[in-house]
C-alpha positions as CSV (number, residue, x, y, z in Angstrom):
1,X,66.7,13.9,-34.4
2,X,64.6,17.2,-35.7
3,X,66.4,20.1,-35.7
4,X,65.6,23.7,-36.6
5,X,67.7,26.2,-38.7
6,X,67.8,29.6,-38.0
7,X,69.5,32.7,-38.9
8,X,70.3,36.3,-37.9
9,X,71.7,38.5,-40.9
10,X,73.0,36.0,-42.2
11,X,74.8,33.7,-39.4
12,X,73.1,31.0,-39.5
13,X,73.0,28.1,-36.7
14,X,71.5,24.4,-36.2
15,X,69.5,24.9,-32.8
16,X,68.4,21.2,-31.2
17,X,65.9,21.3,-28.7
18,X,68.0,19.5,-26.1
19,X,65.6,19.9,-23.0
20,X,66.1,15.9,-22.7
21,X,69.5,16.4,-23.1
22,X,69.7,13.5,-25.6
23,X,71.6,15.0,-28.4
24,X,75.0,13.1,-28.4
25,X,77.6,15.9,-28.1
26,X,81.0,15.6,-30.1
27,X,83.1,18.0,-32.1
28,X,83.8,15.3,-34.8
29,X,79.8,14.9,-35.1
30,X,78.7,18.9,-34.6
31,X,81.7,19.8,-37.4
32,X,79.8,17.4,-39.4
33,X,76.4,18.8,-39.2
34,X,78.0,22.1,-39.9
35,X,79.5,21.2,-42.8
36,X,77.8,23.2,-45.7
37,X,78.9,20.2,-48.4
38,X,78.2,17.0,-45.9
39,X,75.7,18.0,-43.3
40,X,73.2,20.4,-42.9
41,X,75.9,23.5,-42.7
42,X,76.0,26.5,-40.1
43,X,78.6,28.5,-38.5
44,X,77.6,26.7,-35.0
45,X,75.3,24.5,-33.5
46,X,73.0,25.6,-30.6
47,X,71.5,23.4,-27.7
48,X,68.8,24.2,-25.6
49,X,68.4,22.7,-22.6
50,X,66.9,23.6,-19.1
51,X,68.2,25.0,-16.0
52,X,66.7,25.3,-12.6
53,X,67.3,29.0,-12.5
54,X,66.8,30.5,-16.4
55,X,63.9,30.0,-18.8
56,X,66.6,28.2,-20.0
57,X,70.7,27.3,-20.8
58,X,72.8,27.9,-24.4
59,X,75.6,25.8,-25.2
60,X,76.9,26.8,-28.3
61,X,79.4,25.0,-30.3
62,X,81.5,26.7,-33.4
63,X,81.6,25.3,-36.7
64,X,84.6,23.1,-36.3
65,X,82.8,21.5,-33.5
66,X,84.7,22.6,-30.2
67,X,82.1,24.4,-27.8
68,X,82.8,28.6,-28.5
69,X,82.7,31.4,-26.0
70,X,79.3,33.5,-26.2
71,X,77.9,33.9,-29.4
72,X,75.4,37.4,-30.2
73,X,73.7,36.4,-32.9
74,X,73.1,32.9,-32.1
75,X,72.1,34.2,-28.7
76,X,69.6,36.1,-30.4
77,X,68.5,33.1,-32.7
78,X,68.1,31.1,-29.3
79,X,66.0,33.7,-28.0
80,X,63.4,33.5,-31.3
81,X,63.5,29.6,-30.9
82,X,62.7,29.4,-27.5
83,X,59.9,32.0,-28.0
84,X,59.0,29.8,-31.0
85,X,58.8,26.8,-28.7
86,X,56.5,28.9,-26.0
87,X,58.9,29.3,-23.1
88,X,58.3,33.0,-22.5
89,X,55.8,35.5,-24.0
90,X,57.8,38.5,-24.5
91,X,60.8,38.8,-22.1
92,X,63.3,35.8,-21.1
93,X,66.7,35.5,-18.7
94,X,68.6,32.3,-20.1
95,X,72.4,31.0,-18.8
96,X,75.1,31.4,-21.8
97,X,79.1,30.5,-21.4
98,X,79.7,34.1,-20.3
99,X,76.7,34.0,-17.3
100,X,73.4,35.6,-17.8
101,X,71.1,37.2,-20.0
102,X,68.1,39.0,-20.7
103,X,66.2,39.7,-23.6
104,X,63.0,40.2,-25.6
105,X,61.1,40.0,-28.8
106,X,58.8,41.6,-31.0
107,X,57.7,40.4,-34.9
108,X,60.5,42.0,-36.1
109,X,63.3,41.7,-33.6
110,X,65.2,40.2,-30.9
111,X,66.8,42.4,-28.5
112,X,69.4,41.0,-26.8
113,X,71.5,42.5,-23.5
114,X,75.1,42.3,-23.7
115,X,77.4,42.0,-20.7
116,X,78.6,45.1,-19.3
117,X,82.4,45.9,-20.3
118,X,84.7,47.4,-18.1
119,X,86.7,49.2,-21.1
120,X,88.7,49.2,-24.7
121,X,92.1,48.5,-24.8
122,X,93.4,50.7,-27.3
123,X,96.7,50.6,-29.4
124,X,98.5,52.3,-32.1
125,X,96.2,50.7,-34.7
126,X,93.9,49.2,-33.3
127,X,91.3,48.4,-30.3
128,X,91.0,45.3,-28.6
129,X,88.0,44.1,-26.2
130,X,85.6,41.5,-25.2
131,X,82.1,41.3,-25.8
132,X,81.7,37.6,-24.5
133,X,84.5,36.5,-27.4
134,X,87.8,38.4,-27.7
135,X,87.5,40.9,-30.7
136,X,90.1,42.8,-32.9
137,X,88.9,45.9,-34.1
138,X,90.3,48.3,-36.8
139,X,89.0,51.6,-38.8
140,X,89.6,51.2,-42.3
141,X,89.1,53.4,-45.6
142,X,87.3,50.3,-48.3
143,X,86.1,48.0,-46.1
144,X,83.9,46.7,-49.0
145,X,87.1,45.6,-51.5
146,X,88.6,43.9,-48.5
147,X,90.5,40.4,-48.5
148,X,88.9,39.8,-44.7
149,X,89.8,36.4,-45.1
150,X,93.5,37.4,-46.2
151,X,93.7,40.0,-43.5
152,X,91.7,39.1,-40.7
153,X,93.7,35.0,-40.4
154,X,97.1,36.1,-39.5
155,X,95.6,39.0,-37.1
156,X,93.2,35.5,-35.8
157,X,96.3,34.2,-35.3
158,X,98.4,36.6,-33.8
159,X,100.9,35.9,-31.0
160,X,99.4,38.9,-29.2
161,X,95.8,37.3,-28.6
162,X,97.5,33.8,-27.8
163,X,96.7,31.1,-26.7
164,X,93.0,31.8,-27.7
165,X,93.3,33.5,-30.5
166,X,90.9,36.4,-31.7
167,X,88.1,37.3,-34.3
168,X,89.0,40.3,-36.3
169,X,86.8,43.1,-37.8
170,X,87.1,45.8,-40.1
171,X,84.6,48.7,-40.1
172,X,84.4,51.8,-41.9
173,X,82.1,54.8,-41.3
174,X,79.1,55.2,-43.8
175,X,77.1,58.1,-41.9
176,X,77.2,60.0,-38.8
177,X,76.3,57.1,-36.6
178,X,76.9,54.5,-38.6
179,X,79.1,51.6,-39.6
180,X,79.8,49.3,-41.9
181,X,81.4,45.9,-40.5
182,X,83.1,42.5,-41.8
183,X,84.2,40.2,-39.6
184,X,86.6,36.8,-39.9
185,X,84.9,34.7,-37.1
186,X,87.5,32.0,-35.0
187,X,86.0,28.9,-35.0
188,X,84.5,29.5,-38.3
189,X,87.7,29.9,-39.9
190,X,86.1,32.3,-42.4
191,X,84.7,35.8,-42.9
192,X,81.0,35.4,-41.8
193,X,77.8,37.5,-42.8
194,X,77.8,38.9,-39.6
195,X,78.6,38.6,-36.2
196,X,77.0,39.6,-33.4
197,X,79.3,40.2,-30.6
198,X,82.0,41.7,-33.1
199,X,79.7,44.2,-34.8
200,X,78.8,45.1,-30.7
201,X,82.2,45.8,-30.1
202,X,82.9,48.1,-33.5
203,X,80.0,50.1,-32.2
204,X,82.1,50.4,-28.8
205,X,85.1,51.4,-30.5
206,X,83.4,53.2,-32.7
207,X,82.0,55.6,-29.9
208,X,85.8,55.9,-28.4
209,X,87.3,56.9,-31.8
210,X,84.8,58.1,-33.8
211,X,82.6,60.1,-31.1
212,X,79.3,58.0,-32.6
213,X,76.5,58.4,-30.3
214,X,73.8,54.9,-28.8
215,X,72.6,53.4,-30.7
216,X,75.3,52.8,-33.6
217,X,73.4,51.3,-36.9
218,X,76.0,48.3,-38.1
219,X,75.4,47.0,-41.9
220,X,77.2,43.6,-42.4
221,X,76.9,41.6,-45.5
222,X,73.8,39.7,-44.1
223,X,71.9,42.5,-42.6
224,X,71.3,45.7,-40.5
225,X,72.0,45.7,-36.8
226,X,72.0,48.1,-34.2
227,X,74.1,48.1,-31.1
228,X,72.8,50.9,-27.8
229,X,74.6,51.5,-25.0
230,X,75.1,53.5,-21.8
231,X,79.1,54.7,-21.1
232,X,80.2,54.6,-17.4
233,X,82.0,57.4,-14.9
234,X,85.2,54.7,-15.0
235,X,85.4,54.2,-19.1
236,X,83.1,51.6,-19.6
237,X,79.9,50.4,-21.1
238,X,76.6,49.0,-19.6
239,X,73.0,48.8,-20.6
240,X,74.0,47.1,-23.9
241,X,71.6,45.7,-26.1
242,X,72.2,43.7,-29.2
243,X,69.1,44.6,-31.7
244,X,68.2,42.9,-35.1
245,X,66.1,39.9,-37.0
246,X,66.1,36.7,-36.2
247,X,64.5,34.2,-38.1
248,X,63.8,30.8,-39.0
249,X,64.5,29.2,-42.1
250,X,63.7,25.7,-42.0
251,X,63.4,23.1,-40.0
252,X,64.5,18.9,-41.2
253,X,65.0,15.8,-39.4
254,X,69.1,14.3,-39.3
255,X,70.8,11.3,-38.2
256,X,73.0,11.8,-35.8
C-alpha cells in the first residue's frame, strides 16, 4: 500500500489515501507502522476517505494504534494532502471525530478552524479545556530545562482527567504575545515536537491569564505556530484558526 509521510513542526503522521476504503484498520497493525524502530514511525496515522457531505472524512489513529480524538496538526497535514491530491483549490470543509471543519492553504501554510469553546476551567494551578482533545495547561518559569516526560505522565494520568486521561503542556512567556510550549501527547506516550490542539489551547489560557492579545505566536521544539481567535460576551472563544507549515516529507510503499 503507498503511503505518504507528512509533518507539521515536527509531528509527523502516515496519511493513506483510503478513498477505497481498503486499508485494513487495526491498532496492533497502525502501532506497528508507527513504530519509529519497526515500521515507518509517526505519532499517528491518518486516513482519508470520502463522505457524501465534506470534500472529505479524517480518521485519525494515535501512535499506539487506538483511533484518538481530533488531532490539529494532523488536521492540518490532511488538509496539505488532500490539496496535494487535488480535492480543493484553496478552501476545503472535511468531517473530523469532533464534527466539522474548514480550512485553507497557501505555499507556506495551512490554516486550519478550530471548534468554538465555550470556556477555561480554571484552578489553583492550572487551566483545563478542550480543544477537540482534553488539555492540561500550566505557566511555568524554564519551560526549556523541563523533564515534560517526567512531569507531564503522572498529570496524563491523573485521577482528575479519568477515565480518559489528558495531554499536558507547559508554556512560558517569551514576548508580549508570545509563548513558548511543550507538550506530553496521550496516545503518544511521549513529549512531542508539537502539538496542535494543545499549543491552541495555551494560547487560550494564555489570553485568560496573561492578557495576550489574537493571534498568540507559539514556538514548540518543531516549529512556529500561531493560534487567532475571537472571545465571546459568555467567556468563550470562536473564530479560531490553527496557523502554520505543513509539509511533506516522503512518500514509500509498505506491506500491510
Amino acid at each position: 500500500m503507498d503511503f505518504f509521510k507528512y509533518q507539521g513542526t515536527g509531528n509527523d503522521f502516515i496519511l493513506i489515501d483510503d478513498r477505497a476504503e481498503t486499508f485494513p484498520v487495526s491498532q496492533e497493525r497502525i502501532a506497528r507502522l508507527c513504530h519509529r524502530r519497526f515500521g515507518i514511525g509517526a505519532d499517528g496515522l491518518i486516513l482519508l476517505r470520502n463522505h457524501p457531505e465534506y470534500d472529505f472524512q479524517m480518521v485519525y489513529f494515535n501512535a499506539d494504534g487506538a483511533e484518538g480524538s481530533m488531532c490539529g496538526n494532523g488536521g492540518r497535514c490532511i488538509v496539505r494532502f488532500a490539496h496535494d491530491l487535488g480535492l480543493f483549490e484553496a478552501e476545503t470543509r472535511f468531517l473530523a471525530v469532533d464534527g466539522e471543519h474548514q480550512a485553507s492553504v497557501n505555499d507556506a501554510e495551512v490554516l486550519l478552524k478550530m471548534n468554538e469553546i465555550a470556556g477555561i476551567d480554571q484552578q489553583a494551578d492550572y487551566a483545563f479545556l478542550n480543544t477537540g482533545s482534553p488539555h492540561y495547561v500550566k505557566v511555568v518559569e524554564d519551560v526549556e530545562s523541563m523533564d515534560v516526560v517526567a512531569e507531564g505522565r503522572p498529570v496524563r494520568y491523573d485521577s482528575r482527567f479519568a477515565p480518559g486521561g489528558t495531554n499536558a503542556n507547559f508554556m512560558q512567556p517569551i514576548g508580549a504575545n508570545a509563548l513558548f510550549v511543550r507538550t506530553y501527547e496521550r496516545g503518544v506516550e511521549d513529549e512531542t515536537y508539537s502539538c496542535g490542539t494543545g499549543v491552541t489551547a495555551s494560547a487560550l489560557v494564555a489570553h485568560r491569564q496573561l492578557g495576550m492579545s489574537s493571534p498568540v505566536s507559539i514556538q514548540t521544539l518543531g516549529g512556529n505556530l500561531r493560534v487567532s481567535f475571537v472571545t465571546t460576551a459568555d467567556g468563550g472563544f470562536s473564530d479560531l484558526y490553527l496557523i502554520g507549515p505543513a509539509v511533506r516529507v516522503f512518500t514509500g510503499s509498505v506491506a500491510v
